[in-house]
C-alpha positions in Angstrom: -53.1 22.3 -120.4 -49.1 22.5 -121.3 -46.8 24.1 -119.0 -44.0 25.0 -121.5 -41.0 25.1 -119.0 -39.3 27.3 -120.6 -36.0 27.7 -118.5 -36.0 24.1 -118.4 -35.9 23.9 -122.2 -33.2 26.7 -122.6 -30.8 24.6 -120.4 -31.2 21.4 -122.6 -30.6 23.3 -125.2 -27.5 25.1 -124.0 -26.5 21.5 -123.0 -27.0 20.3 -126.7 -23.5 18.4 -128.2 -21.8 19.3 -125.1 -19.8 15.5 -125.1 -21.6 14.9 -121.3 -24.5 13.3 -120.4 -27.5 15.3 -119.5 -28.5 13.8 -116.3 -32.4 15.0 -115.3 -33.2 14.7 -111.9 -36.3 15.7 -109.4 -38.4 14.8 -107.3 -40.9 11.7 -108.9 -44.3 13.3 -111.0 -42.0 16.8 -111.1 -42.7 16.8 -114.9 -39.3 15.7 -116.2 -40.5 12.8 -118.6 -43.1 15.2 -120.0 -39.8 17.6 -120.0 -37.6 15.2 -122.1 -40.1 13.2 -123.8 -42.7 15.9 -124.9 -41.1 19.9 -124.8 -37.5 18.6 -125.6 -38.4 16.2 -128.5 -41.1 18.4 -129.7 -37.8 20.9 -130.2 -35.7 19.2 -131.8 -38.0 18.3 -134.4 -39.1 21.7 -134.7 -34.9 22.6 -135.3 -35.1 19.6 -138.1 -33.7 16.6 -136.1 -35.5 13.3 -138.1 -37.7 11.6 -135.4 -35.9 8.3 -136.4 -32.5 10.0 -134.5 -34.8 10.6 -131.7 -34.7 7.3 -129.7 -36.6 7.4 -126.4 -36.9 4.6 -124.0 -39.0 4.6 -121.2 -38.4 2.3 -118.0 -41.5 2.6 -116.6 -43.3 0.8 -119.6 -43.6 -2.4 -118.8 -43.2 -3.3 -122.6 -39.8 -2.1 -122.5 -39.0 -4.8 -119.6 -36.0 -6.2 -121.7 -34.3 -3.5 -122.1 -33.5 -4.0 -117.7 -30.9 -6.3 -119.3 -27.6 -3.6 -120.1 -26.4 -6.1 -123.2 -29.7 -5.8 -124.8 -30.2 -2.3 -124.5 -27.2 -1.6 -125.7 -27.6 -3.6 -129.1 -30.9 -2.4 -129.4 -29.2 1.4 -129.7 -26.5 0.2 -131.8 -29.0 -1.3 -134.0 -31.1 1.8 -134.6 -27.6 3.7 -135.6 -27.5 3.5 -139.6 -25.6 6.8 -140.4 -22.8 9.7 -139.0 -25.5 12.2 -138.3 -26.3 12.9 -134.3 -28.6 10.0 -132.7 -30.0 12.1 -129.3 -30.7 9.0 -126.8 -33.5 9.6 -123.9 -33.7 7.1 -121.2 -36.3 8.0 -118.7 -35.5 7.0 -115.2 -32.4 5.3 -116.5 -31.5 3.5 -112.1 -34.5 0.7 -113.6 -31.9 -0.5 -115.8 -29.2 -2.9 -114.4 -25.7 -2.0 -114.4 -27.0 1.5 -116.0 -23.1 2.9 -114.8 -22.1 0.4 -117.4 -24.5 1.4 -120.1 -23.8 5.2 -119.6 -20.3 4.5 -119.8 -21.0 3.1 -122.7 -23.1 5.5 -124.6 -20.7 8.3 -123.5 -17.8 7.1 -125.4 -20.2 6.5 -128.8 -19.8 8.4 -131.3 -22.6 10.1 -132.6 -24.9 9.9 -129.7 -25.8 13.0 -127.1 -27.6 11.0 -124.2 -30.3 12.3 -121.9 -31.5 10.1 -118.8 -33.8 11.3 -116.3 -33.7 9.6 -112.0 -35.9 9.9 -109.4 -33.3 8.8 -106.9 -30.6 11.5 -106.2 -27.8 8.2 -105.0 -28.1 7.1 -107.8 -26.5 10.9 -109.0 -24.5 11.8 -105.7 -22.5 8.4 -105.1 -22.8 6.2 -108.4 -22.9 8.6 -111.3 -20.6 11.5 -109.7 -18.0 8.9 -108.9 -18.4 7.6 -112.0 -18.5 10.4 -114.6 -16.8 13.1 -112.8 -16.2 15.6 -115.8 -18.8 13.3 -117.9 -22.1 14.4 -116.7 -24.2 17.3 -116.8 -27.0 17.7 -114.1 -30.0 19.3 -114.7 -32.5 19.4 -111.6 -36.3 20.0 -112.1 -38.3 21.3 -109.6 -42.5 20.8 -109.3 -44.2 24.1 -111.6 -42.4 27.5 -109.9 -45.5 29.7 -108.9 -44.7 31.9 -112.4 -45.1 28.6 -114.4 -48.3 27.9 -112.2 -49.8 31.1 -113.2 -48.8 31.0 -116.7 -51.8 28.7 -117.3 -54.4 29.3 -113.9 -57.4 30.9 -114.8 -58.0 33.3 -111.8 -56.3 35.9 -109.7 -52.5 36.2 -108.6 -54.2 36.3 -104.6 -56.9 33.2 -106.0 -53.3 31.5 -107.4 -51.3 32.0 -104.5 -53.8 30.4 -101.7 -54.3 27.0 -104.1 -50.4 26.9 -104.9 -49.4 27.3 -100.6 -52.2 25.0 -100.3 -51.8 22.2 -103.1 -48.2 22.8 -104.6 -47.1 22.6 -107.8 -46.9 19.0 -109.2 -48.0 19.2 -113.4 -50.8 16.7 -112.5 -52.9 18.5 -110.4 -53.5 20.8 -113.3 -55.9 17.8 -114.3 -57.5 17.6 -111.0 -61.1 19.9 -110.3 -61.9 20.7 -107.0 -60.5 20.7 -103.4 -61.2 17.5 -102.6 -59.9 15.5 -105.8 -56.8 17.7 -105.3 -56.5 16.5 -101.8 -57.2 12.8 -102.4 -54.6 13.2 -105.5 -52.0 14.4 -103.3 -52.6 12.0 -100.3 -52.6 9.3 -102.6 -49.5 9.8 -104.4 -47.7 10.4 -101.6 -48.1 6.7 -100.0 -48.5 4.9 -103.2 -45.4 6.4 -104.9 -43.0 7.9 -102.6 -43.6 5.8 -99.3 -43.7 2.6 -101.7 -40.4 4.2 -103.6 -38.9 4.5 -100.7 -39.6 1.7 -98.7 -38.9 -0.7 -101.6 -35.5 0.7 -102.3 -34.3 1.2 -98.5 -36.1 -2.0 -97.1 -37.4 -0.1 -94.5 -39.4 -2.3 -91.8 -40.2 0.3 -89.5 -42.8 2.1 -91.7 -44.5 3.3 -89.0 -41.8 4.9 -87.5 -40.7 6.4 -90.7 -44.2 7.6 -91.1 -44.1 9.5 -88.0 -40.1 10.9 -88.5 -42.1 12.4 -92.3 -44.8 14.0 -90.0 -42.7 15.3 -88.0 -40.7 17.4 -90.5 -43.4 18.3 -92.1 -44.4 20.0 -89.0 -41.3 21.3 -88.1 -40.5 23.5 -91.5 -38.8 27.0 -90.8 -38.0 25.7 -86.9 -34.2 25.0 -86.4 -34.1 20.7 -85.5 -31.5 17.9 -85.6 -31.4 14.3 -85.0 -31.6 14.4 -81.3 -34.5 16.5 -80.5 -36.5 14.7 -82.9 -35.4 11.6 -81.5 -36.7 13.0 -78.3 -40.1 13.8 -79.5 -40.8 10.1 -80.8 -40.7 9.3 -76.8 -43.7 11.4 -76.7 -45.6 9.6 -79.3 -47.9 6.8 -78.5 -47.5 3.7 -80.8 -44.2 4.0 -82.4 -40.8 2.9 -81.2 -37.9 5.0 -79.8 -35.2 5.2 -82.7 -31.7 6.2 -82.6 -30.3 9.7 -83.7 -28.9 7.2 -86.5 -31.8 5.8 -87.5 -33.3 9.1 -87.8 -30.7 10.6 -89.8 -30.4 7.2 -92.4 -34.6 8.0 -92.6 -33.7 12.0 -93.4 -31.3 10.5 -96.0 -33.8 8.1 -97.6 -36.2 11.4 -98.0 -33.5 13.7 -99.8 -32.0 10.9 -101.6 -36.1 11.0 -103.1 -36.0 14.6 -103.2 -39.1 15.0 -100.9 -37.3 17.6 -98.8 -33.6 19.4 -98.4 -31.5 20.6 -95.7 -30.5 23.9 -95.2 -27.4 24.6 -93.0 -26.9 26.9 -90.1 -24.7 29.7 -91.0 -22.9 32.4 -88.9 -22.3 35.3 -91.2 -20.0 37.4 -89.0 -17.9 34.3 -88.3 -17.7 33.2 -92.1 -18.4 29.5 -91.1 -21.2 27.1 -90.6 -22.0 26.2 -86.9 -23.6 23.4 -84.4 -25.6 20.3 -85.4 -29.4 22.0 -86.0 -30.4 22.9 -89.6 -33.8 23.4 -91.3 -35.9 21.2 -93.4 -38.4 22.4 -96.2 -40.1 19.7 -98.8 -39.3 20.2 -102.1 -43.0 20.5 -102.9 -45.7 22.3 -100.6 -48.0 20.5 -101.4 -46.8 17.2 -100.4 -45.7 18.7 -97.3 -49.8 19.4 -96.4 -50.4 16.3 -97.7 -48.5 14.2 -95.1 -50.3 16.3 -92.4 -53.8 15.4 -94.1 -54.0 19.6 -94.7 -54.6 19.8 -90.5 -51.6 22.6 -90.5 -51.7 25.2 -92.8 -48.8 28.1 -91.3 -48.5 30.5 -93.2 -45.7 32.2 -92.1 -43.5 28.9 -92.4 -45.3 28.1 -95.8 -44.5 31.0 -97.2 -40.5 30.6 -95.8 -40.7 27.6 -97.5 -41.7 28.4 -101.2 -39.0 30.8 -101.0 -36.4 28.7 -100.6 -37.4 26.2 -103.1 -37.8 29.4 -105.5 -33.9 30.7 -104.6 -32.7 26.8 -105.3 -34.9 27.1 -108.8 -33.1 29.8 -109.9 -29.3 28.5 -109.0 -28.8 29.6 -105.6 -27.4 27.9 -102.5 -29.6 28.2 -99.4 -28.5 28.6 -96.2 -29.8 30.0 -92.9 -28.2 33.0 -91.4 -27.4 33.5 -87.8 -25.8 37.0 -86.4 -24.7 37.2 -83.3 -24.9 40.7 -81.6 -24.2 42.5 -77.8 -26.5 44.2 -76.1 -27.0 45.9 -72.4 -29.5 45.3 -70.1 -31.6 47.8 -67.6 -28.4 47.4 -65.4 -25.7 47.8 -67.9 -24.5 44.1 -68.4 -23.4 43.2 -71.6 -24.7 39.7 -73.0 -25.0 38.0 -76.2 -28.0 37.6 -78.2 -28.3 35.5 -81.6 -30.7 37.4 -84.1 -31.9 35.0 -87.4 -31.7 36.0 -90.8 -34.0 33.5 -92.8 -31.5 33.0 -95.8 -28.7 33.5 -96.8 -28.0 32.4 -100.8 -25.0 32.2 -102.6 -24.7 32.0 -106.3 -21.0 32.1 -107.7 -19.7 35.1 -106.1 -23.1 37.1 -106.1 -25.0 37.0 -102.5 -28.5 37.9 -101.3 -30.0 37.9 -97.7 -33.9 37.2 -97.2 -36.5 37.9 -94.8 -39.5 36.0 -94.7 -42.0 38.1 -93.5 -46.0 36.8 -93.7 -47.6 40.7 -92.4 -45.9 44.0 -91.3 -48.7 45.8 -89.8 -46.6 48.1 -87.6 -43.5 49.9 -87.6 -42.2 47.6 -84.8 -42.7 44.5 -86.9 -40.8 46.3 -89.8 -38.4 47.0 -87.2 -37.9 42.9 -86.2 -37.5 42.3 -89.5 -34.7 44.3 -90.2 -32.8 44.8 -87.3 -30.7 41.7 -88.1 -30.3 42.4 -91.5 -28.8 46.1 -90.5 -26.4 44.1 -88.2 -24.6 42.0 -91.1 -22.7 45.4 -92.3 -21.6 44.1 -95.7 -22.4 45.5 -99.6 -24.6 42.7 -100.5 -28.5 42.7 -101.3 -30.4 42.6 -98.7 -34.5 41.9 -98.8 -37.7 41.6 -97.1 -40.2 39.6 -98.6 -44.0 40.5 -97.4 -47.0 38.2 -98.0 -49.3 40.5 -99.2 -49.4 43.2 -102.2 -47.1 46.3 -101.1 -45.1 48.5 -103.5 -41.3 48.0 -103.6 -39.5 50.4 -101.6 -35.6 50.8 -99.8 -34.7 52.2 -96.5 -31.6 54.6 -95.9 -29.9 51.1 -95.2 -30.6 49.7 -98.4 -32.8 47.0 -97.5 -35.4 46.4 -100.2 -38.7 45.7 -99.5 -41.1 43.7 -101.5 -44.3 41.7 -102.3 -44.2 37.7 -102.6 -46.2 38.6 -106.2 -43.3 40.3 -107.8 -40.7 38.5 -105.9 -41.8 35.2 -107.4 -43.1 36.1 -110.7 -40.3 38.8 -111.7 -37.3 36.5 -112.1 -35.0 40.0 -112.6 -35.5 40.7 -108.8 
């Protein structure tokens, strides 16, 4: 069963002979060596690159153990160079190799070589290889299957599709995987014995307990507003671990984007133009995970939903944040005070903008009412949409606020 990742492969192509080094990232078992080493390869032989100018080396075989050493690797390329034709260089997860800024370095100033490297670790893109090859590199993030690429090969219903995706997620490798319970075990499994182990043998975490907990935690807390020192706060309320520090906390929250198991999204006040206070909101990079962590004991749908849409906005190129409006109102005795009203997201691409509700049922005309009274405060031109969890023709109000079904939200890219 081959998910063909099709805007995946567009980009790579688009990126083809560009001078920079294509640099994929994501989240560990995302599909990017299956991306580079399998869909990509399998196109450029179909647009008539020989296979011997395809030279792919993978870090993870332990076979290719020498090529750790930079010299060697290095040589080894140089050797497999015999003409002036375009030698296309794929290193999967290219931080296993020592000194790999060297080696890029390197490779970028060859002649005759376009160089593709996947990383599972984002510091490894956001401190070393930014720095580094500012103007030289060309990221490409890839995200666990989108729920479009999920149903492109799920035999059964959009409704059948949609409860196993908010359930299980979208890792490629739980297409393999028959039943509930192997998917379960699958995903419990990974996540200790690749990204706890990934983590905690990069970071040198002792405290895996606590971390533990701080991952539970977040995991509990998607779509709720948090920061270092209420969490903090709720570790004194948990038997078994140790209090940690805010900073702790927060170099624990770094460890888990740096692995891209989950990203921030900032607070945002639209009316003032600026982003405000300390809190923010968490959502895992893959759903599945997410229930995973919490042994599938909390199954929200409201904030699961919340959450596949904002990893579907940061699929397709947009920046996240959450909106907050703040808005007057009287009281039974005429006093004015301020209320804060919440508009889920607010995503910026370039100088296009949309604003999203998350919204699970709207069974009533005072739900539909909650749902858009914030939106009807912001008062700019901008697109402004409700997304509803259930099937429901798209419609618009007099105020232009579009409303629409998670199906054709997440499976009709042009809306």
């Amino acid at each position: 069963m081959i998910v063909k990742r099709k805007a995946y492969i567009e980009k790579l192509i688009r990126s083809k002979g560009n001078g920079l080094i294509k640099i994929i990232t994501g989240l560990r078992r995302s599909g990017k060596s299956f991306l580079l080493k399998k869909l990509f390869y399998q196109n450029l032989i179909e647009e008539g690159v020989s296979e011997d100018h395809i030279i792919v080396i993978d870090m993870e075989n332990r076979k290719n153990k020498p090529f750790k050493n930079p010299d060697y690797m290095l040589d080894w390329i140089e050797g497999k160079i015999q003409d002036k034709l375009t030698y296309y260089i794929i290193i999967d997860e290219v931080q296993e190799v020592d000194d790999f800024i060297e080696v890029l370095s390197t490779l970028s100033v060859t002649d005759g070589l376009d160089v593709y490297v996947t990383g599972s670790n984002s510091r490894f893109l956001s401190s070393d290889v930014v720095t580094e090859f500012r103007g030289r590199g060309d990221e490409i993030h890839v995200w666990p299957l989108s729920f479009a690429e999920f149903m492109s090969v799920y035999d059964g219903s959009k409704e059948e599709a949609w409860a196993e995706y908010m359930m299980y997620g979208g890792l490629p490798q739980l297409l393999t995987q028959d039943g509930d319970e192997k998917k379960s075990e699958f995903l419990r499994r990974l996540y200790r014995t690749v990204y706890l182990r990934d983590i905690y043998e990069r970071n040198n975490i002792e405290l895996k307990v606590e971390f533990e907990e701080l991952s539970k935690i977040l995991s509990s807390s998607i779509g709720a507003p948090i920061n270092t020192s209420n969490i903090a706060n709720t570790f004194k309320s948990v038997n078994k671990v140790q209090n940690i520090s805010d900073k702790t906390i927060s170099t624990y929250m770094e460890y888990m984007q740096d692995a891209f198991l989950i990203e921030k999204s900032e607070r945002y006040d639209i009316k003032g133009r600026k982003y405000i206070g300390s809190l923010y909101k968490c959502y895992y990079q893959d759903i599945g995970l997410r229930n995973a962590v919490l042994s599938f004991r909390q199954h929200e749908l409201t904030h699961l939903m919340e959450n596949i849409i904002y990893n579907e906005m940061r699929m397709r190129g947009w920046l996240v944040d959450v909106g907050n409006i703040n808005h007057r109102i009287r009281n039974s005795e005429g006093q004015q005070h301020r209320v804060t009203l919440e508009v889920d997201f607010v995503c910026n691409k370039g100088s296009e903008r949309v604003y999203i509700q998350s919204a699970w049922r709207m069974p009533d005309d005072e739900k539909i009412e909650q749902e858009k009274r914030s939106l009807r405060l912001i008062g700019d031109s901008f697109r402004k949409l409700i997304i509803v969890g259930e099937h429901t023709k798209s419609w618009s109000d007099e105020n232009g606020i579009q409303i629409i079904s998670i199906y054709d939200f997440l499976l009709n890219n042009d809306i």
